[in-house]
C-alpha positions as CSV (number, residue, x, y, z in Angstrom):
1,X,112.4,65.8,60.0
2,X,114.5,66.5,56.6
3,X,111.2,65.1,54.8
4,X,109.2,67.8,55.9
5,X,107.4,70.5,53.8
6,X,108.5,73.6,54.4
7,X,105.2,75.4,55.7
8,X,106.6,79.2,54.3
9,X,107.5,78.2,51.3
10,X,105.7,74.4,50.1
11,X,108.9,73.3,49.4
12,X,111.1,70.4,51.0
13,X,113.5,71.2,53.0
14,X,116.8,70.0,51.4
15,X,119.0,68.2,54.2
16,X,122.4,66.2,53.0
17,X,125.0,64.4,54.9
18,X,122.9,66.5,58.1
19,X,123.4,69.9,56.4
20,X,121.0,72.3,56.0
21,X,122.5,74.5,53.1
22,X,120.7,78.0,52.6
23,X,123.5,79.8,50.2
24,X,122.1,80.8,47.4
25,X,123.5,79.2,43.6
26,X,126.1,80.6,42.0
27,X,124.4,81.3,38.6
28,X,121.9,84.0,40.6
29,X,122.0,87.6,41.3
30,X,121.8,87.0,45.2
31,X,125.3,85.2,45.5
32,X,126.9,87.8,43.0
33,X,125.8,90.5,45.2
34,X,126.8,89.0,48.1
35,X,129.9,88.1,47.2
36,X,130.2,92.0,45.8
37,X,129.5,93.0,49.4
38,X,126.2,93.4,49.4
39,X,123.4,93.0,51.6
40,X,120.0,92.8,51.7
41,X,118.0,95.9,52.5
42,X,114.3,95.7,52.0
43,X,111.8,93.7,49.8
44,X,108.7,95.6,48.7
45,X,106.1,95.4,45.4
46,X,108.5,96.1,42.8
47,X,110.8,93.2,43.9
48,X,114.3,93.5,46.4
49,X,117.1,96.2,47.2
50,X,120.3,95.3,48.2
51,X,123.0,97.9,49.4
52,X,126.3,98.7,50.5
53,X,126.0,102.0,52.6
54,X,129.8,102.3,53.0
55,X,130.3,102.3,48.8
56,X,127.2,104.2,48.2
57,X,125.5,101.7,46.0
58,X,122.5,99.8,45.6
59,X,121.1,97.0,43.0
60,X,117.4,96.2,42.5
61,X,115.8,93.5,40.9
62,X,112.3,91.8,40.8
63,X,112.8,88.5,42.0
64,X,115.2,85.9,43.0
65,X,114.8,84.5,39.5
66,X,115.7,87.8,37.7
67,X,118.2,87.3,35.6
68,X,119.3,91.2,35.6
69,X,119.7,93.7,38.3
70,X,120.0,97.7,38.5
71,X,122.8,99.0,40.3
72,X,123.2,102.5,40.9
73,X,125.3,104.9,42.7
74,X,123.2,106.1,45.6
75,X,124.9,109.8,45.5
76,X,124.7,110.6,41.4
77,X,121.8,108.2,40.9
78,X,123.9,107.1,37.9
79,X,122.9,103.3,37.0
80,X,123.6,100.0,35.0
81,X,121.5,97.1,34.1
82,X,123.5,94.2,34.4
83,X,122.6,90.0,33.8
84,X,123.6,88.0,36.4
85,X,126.4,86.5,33.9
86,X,128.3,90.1,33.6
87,X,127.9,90.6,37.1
88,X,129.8,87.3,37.7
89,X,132.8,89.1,35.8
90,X,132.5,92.5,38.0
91,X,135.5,92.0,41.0
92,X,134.8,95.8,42.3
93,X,132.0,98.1,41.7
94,X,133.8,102.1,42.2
95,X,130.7,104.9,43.4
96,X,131.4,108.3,44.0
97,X,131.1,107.6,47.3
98,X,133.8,105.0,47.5
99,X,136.5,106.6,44.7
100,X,135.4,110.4,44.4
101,X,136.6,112.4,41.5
102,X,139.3,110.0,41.1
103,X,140.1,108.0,38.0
């Protein structure tokens, strides 16, 4: 079965040692999001948004390839463009919503 195409996608499937692996790589905006917290929201013309509803904050980008995404603070609207190689350095994203008027 591992030899299969992929019917969605016209790809083969990738199975090793029985494991079907789906994460996405490291080098990409989708694991750097992810591991930021944030989860996929909706997919639509103009390419993907991710959010974090809790933080206030959102990122958009065209495609999984991008190599930059737009995050922005859902309550000021305030954003950053941002390549998938600085987002690898962010450890905390602070919104409004999460930090307020504080420093």
């Amino acid at each position: 079965m591992s030899d299969e195409n992929n019917e969605t996608t016209g790809t083969t499937a990738n199975v090793e040692d029985g494991i079907l692996d789906l994460r996405p790589p490291k080098s990409g905006i989708v694991y750097q999001l992810l591991r930021l917290g944030l989860t996929f929201d909706h997919k639509d013309a103009d390419g993907e948004t991710w959010t974090d509803y809790q933080r206030g904050v959102t990122a958009t980008f065209t495609d999984r390839q991008a190599t930059e995404a737009t995050i922005a603070d859902m309550d000021t609207k305030d954003s950053e463009t941002i390549t998938a190689t600085q987002l690898a350095q962010v450890t905390e994203i602070k919104t409004w919503r999460s930090d307020g008027a504080e420093d």
